[in-house]
C-alpha positions in Angstrom: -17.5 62.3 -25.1 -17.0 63.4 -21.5 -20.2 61.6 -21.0 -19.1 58.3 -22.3 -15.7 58.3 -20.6 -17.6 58.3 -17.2 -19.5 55.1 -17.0 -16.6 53.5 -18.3 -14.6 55.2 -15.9 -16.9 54.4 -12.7 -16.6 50.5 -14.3 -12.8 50.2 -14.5 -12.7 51.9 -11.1 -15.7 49.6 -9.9 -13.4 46.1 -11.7 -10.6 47.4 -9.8 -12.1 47.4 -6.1 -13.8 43.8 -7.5 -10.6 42.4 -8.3 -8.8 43.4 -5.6 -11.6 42.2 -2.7 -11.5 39.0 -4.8 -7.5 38.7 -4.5 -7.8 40.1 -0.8 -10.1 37.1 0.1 -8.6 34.8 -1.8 -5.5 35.6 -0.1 -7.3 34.9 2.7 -8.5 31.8 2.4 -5.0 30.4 1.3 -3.0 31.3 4.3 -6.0 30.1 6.6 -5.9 26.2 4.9 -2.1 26.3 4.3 -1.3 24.4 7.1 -4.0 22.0 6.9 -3.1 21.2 3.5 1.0 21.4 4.3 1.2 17.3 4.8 -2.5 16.4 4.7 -3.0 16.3 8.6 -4.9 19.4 10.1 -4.3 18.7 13.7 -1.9 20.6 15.7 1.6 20.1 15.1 2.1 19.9 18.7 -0.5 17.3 19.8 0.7 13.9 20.9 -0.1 10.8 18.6 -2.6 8.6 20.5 -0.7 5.6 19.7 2.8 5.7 21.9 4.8 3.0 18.9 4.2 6.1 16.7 5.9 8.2 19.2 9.0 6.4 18.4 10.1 6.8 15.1 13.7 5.5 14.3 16.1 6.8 11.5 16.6 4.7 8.4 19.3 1.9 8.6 22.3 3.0 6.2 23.6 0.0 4.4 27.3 -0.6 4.2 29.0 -0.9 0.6 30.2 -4.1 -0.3 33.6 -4.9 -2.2 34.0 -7.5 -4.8 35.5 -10.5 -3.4 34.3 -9.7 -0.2 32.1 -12.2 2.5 28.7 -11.5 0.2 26.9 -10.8 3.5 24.7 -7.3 3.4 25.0 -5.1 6.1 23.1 -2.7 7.7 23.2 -0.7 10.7 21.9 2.3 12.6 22.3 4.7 15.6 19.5 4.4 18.4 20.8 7.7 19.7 23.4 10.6 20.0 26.5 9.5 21.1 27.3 11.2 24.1 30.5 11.1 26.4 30.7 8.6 28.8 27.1 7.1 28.0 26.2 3.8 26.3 25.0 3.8 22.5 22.8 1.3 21.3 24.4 0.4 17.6 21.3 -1.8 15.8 23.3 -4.1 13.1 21.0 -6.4 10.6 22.7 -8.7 8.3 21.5 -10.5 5.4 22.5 -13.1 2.8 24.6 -15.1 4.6 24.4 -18.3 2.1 27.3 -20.8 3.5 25.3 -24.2 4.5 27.5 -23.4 8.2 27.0 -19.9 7.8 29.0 -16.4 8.6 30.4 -15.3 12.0 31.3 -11.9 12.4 33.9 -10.5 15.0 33.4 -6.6 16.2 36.3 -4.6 17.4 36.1 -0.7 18.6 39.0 1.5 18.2 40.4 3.1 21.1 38.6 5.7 22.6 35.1 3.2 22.1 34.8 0.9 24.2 32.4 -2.2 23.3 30.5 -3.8 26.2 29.5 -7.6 25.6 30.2 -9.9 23.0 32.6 -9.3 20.1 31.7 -12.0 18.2 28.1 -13.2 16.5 27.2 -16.6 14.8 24.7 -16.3 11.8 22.7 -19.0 10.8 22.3 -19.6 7.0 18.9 -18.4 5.1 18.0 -16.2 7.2 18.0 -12.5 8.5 19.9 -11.7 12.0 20.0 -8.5 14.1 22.2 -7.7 16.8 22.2 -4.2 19.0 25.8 -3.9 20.7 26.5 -0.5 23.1 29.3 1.2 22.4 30.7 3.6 24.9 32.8 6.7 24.0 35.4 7.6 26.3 36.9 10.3 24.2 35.0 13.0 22.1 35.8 12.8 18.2 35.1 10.3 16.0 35.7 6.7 16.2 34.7 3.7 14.6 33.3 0.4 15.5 35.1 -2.2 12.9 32.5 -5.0 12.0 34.3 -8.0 10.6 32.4 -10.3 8.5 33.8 -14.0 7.4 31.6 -16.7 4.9 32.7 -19.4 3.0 36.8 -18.3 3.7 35.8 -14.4 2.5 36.0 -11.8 4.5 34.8 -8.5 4.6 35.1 -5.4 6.9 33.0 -2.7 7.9 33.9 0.6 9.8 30.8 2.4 11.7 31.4 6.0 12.6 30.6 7.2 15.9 31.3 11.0 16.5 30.9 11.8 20.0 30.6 15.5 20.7 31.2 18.4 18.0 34.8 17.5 18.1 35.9 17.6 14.2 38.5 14.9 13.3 42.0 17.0 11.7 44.4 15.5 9.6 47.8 16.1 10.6 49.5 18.3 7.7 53.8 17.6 7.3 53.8 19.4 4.1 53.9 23.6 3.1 51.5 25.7 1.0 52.8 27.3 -2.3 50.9 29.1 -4.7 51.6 27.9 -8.3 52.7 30.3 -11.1 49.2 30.0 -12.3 47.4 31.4 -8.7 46.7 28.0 -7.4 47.7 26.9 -4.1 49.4 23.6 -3.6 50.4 21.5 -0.5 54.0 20.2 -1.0 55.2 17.4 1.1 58.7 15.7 1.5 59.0 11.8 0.1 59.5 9.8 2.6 
């Protein structure tokens, strides 16, 4: 019985070594391709793209919600770069669906602390799609907004763009005093005014 135990003992021992060289290179072989096969493009991550529009790559435009009742015309708008203090910010705005025969003006106002340089006021033709970049300048860090009012056919609509400048987080300004409840939770009581 000793006898028979052996072989089967050198081929369990000899299955062992087999499977683990076999996981071993395995192994291998998927950490080598892993970054090939990460987004489907083996070259180097930090090689430049031969073509320079490539290069430039801008975010998606975030479109703004509409209201019912409200001018009708879509808007969309984007960033070109970080805000910073004291620089100028490029602000891309596309509008669409501006269906009045004399079409849609629209009238932009920064708060304070932003300060818009040229026009605050834009004529769009009706049928078709207009874009407009306006530079806003921060003279403050925090957060501001650059209010985009929209009028068509006698509606109107209005559009607040955030521009945070810096790391500056906007507060809220608190009048009222925290209580705990007689359950454990905590409330904010404030005085009527």
């Amino acid at each position: 019985m000793l006898q028979r135990l052996r072989p089967i003992a050198r081929k369990a021992a000899m299955n062992i070594r087999s499977n683990s060289l076999t996981a071993v290179a395995c192994l291998a072989l998927a950490t080598l391709s892993a970054p090939a096969m990460a987004d489907g493009e083996p070259r180097t991550r930090n090689a430049k793209p031969k073509h320079p529009a490539v290069q430039q790559r801008s975010a998606p435009m975030t479109t703004a919600p509409q209201k019912p009742g409200s001018s009708g015309v879509k808007l969309q708008y984007r960033l070109e770069s970080t805000p910073q203090l004291g620089r100028a910010t490029a602000v891309a705005l596309q509008f669409d669906d501006v269906t009045a025969a004399d079409g849609a003006t629209v009238r932009l106002v920064a708060d304070s602390g932003l300060t818009l340089q040229g026009s605050s006021t834009l004529a769009l033709p009706a049928g078709k799609r207009s874009t407009a970049t306006v530079a806003v300048v921060s003279e403050v860090e925090g957060l501001a907004y650059l209010n985009v009012f929209i009028t068509q056919d006698g509606a109107s609509s209005a559009v607040s763009i955030p521009i945070q400048t810096g790391s500056v987080a906007p507060t809220l300004k608190s009048t009222g005093e925290m209580k705990p409840t007689p359950s454990g939770d905590s409330i904010i009581t404030m005085p009527v005014k």
